[in-house]
C-alpha positions in Angstrom: 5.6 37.4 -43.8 6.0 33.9 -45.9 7.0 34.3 -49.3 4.4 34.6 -51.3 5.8 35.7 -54.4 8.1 33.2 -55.3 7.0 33.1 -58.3 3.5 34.1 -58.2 3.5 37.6 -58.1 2.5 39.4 -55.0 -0.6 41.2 -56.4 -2.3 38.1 -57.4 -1.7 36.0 -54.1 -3.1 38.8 -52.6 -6.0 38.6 -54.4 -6.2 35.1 -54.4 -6.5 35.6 -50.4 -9.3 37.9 -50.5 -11.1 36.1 -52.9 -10.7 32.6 -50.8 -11.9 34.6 -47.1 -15.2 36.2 -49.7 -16.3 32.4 -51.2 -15.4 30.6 -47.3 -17.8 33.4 -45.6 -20.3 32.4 -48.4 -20.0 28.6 -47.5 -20.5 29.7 -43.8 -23.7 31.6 -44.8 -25.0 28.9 -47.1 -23.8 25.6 -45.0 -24.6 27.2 -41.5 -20.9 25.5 -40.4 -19.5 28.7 -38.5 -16.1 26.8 -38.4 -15.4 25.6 -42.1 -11.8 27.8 -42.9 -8.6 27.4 -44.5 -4.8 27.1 -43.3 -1.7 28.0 -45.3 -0.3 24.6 -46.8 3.1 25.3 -47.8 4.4 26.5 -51.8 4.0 24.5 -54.7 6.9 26.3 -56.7 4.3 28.5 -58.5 1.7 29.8 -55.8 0.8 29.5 -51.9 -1.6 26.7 -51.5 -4.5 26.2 -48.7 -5.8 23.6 -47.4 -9.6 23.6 -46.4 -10.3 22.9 -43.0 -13.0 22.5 -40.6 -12.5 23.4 -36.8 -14.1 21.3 -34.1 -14.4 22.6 -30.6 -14.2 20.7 -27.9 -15.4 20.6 -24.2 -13.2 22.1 -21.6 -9.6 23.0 -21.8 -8.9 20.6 -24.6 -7.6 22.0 -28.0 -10.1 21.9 -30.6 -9.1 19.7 -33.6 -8.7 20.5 -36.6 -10.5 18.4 -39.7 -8.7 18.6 -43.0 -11.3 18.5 -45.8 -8.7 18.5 -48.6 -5.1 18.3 -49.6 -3.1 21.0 -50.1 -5.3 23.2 -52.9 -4.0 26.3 -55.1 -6.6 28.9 -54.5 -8.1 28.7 -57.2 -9.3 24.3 -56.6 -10.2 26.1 -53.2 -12.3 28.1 -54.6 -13.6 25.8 -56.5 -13.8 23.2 -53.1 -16.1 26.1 -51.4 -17.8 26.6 -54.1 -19.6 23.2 -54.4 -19.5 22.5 -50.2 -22.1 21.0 -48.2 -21.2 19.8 -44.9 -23.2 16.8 -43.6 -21.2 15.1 -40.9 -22.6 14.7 -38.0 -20.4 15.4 -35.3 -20.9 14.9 -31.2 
């Protein structure tokens, strides 16, 4: 398990987690992108941060790539990120 508590306490990541997977399933259902999610983006000396990322599958064998959509984000400017997130890209 990361640290998550360095300084945040535990309780309040943990929630911060839960609350992150409830607004990204409510982008999915509102954007129709089934492969918007988020990756854990290292500690900012107060909390975990996320970043937001869409997954891209590819054809074949090949990995499928990975679109960053943001910076590294506290939870909460995650939240925030989902919140407001329309994806219009247009991918092949």
């Amino acid at each position: 398990m990361t640290n998550l508590n360095r300084k945040m306490p535990l309780a309040a990541a943990w929630q911060g987690v839960f609350r992150l997977a409830a607004v990204t399933r409510a982008a999915k259902e509102r954007t129709g992108d089934k492969c918007i999610g988020t990756e854990v983006a290292g500690h900012n000396g107060t909390e975990p941060t996320v970043r937001v990322v869409r997954v891209i599958p590819q054809g074949g064998r090949k990995s499928p790539l990975i679109k960053h959509l943001t910076a590294p984000l506290t939870f909460a400017q995650a939240e925030q990120f989902l919140q407001s997130y329309e994806f219009s890209e247009v991918t092949a």
